[in-house]
C-alpha positions as CSV (number, residue, x, y, z in Angstrom):
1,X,-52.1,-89.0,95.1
2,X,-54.5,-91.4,93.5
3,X,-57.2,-93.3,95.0
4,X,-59.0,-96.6,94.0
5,X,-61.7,-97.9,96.0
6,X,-62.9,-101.5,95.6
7,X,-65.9,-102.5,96.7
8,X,-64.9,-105.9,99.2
9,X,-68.6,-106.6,100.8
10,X,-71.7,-106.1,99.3
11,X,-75.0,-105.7,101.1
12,X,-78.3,-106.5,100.8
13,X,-80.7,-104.7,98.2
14,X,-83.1,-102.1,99.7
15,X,-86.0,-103.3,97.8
16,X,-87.1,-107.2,97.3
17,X,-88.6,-109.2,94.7
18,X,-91.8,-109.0,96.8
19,X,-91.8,-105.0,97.0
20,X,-91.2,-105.2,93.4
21,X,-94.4,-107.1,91.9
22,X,-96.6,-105.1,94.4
23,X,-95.4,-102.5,92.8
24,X,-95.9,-103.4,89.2
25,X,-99.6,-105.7,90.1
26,X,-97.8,-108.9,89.3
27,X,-99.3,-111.9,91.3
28,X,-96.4,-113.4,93.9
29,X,-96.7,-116.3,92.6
30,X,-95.4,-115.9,89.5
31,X,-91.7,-116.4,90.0
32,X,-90.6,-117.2,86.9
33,X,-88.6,-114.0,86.7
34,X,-87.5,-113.7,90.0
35,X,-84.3,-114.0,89.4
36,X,-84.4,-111.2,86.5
37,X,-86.1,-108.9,88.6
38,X,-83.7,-109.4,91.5
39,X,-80.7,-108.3,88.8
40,X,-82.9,-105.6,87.5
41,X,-83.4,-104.4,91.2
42,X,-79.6,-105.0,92.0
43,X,-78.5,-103.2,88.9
44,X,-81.0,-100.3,89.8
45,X,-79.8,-100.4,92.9
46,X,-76.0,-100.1,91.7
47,X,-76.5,-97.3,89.2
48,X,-78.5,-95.4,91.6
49,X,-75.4,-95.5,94.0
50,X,-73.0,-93.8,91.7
51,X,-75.2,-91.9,90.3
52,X,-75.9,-90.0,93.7
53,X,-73.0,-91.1,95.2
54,X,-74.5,-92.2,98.2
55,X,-74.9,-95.8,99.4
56,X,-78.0,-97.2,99.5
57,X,-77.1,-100.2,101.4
58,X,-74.2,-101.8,104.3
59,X,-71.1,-101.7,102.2
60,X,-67.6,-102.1,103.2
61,X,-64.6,-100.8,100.9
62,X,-61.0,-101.0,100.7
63,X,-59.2,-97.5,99.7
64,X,-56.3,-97.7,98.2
65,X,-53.4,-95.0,97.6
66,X,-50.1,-94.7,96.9
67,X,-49.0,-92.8,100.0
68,X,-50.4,-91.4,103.3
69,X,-51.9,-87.5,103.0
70,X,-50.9,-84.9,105.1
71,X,-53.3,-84.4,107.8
72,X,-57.0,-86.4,106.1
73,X,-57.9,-88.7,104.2
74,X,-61.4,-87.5,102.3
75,X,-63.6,-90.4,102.0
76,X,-66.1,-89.8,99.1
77,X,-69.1,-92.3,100.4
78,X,-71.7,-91.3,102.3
79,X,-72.3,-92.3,104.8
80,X,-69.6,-94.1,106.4
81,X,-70.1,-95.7,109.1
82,X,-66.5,-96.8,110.9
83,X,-63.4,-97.2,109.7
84,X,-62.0,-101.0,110.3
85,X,-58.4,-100.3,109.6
86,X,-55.9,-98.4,108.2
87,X,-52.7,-100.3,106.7
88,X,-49.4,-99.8,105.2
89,X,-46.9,-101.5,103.6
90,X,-43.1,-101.8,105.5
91,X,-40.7,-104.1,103.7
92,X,-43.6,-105.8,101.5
93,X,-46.0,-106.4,105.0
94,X,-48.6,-105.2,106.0
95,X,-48.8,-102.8,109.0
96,X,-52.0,-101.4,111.1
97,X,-51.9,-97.9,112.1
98,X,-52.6,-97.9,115.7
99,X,-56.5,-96.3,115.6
100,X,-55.7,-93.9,118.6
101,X,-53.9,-91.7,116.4
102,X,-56.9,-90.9,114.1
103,X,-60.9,-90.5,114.2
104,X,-63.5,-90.3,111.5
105,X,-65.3,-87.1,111.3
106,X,-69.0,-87.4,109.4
107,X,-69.9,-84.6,107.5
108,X,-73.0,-84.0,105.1
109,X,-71.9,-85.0,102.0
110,X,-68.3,-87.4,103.0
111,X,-66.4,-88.6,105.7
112,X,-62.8,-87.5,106.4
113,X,-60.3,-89.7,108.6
114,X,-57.7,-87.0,110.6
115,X,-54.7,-87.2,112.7
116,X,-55.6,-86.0,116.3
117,X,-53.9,-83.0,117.7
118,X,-50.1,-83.4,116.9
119,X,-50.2,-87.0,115.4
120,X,-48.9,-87.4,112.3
121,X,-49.0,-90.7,109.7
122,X,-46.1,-93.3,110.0
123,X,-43.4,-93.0,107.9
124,X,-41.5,-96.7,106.4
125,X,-38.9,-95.5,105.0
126,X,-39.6,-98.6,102.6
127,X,-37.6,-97.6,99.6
128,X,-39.2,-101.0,97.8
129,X,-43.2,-99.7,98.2
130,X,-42.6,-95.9,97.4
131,X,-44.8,-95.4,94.8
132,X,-46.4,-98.4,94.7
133,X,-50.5,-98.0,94.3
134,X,-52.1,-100.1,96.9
135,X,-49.1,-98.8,99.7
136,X,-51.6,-97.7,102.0
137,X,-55.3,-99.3,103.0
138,X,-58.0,-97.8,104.8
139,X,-61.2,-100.2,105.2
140,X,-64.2,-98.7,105.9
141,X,-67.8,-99.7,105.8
142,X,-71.1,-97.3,104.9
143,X,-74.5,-97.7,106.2
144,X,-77.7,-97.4,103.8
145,X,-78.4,-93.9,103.0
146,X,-81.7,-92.9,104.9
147,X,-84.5,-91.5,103.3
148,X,-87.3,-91.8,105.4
149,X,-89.8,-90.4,103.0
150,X,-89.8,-93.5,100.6
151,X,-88.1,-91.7,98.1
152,X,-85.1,-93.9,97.7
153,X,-87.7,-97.1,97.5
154,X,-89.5,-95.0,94.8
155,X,-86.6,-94.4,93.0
156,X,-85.7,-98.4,92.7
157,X,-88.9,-99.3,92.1
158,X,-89.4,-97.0,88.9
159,X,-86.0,-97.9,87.3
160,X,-86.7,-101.6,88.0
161,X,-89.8,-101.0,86.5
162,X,-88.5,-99.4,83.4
163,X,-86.2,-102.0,82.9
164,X,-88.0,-104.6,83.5
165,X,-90.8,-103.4,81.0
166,X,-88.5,-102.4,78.6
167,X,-85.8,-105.0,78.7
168,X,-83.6,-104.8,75.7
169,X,-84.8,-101.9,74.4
170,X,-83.4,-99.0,76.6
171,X,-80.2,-98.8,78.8
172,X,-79.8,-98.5,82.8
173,X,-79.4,-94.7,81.9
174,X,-82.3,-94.3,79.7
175,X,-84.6,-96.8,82.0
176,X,-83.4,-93.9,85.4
177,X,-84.7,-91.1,83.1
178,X,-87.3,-92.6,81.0
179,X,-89.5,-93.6,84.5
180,X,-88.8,-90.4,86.6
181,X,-86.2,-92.1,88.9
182,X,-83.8,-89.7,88.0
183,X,-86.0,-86.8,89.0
184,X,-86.2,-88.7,92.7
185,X,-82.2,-89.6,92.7
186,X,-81.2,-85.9,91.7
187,X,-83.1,-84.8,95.6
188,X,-80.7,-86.8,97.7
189,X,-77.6,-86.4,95.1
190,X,-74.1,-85.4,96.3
191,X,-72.5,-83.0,93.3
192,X,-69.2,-82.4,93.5
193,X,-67.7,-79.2,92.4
């Protein structure tokens, strides 16, 4: 059963243009590369997400898979926050699965979404959408990872930094290494086995 998830809302950036030049001693009101360090921050901000696989700000996402799973559906962000719907196809259109039938449990590391106590997922019996990616929905949203030591903040700041000091001439990659923001990312990082 393959999953895809698609990003549908993006929120807002844990560190600002502001935080940034205090951070590198650039005077505020030199904004003539405002917008540059708001991409720099934004793709910091992105790599840093898949990189730990935890999300660093609101997001909401759409899953989709082909069909339902037996008893869970394993949501790999962290951390979710609710789950706004689960759908399904029947006949080409889409149908809610009536939230009474399911709850999302929060663990450390990612979310699952399971049947109560002798539930069990609808069945169609669409013979047009059997095997069709994109059968089933679930849309979820994440809250911003907290790290209330600052370390996340640090992390941004560093490979914004890096990039921004050495635009052109290092990757998103070498710019996480390259200014320690690695070494912060890897203490809040999810592996999976």
């Amino acid at each position: 059963m393959a999953d895809v998830y698609t990003r549908t809302e993006v929120g807002t950036v844990p560190v600002n243009c502001v935080d940034f030049k205090t951070h590198i001693k650039l005077p505020q009101v030199v904004v003539a590369d405002d917008g540059l360090i708001t991409s720099m921050l934004s793709a910091a901000t992105n790599w840093g997400e898949k990189y730990t696989r935890r999300e660093f700000r609101d997001n909401t996402y759409e899953l989709r898979f082909d069909r339902f799973p037996s008893r869970s559906i394993c949501l790999r962000r962290d951390p979710v926050e609710t789950i706004t719907s689960i759908k399904y196809l029947v006949g080409g259109v889409e149908t809610t699965v009536d939230s009474s039938i399911y709850y999302l449990l929060k663990d450390v590391q990612v979310s699952w979404i399971v049947l109560n106590d002798e539930e069990e997922w609808p069945t169609d019996g669409d013979e047009e959408t059997i095997g069709l990616m994109g059968r089933v929905f679930v849309e979820f949203t994440t809250q911003a990872y907290s790290c209330e030591d600052g370390k996340l903040t640090e992390a941004i700041l560093r490979h914004a930094s890096a990039l921004y000091s050495e635009r052109g001439d290092c990757t998103i990659e070498q710019a996480a290494t390259k200014s320690g923001a690695t070494e912060f990312y890897n203490q809040f990082r999810i592996v999976r086995i």
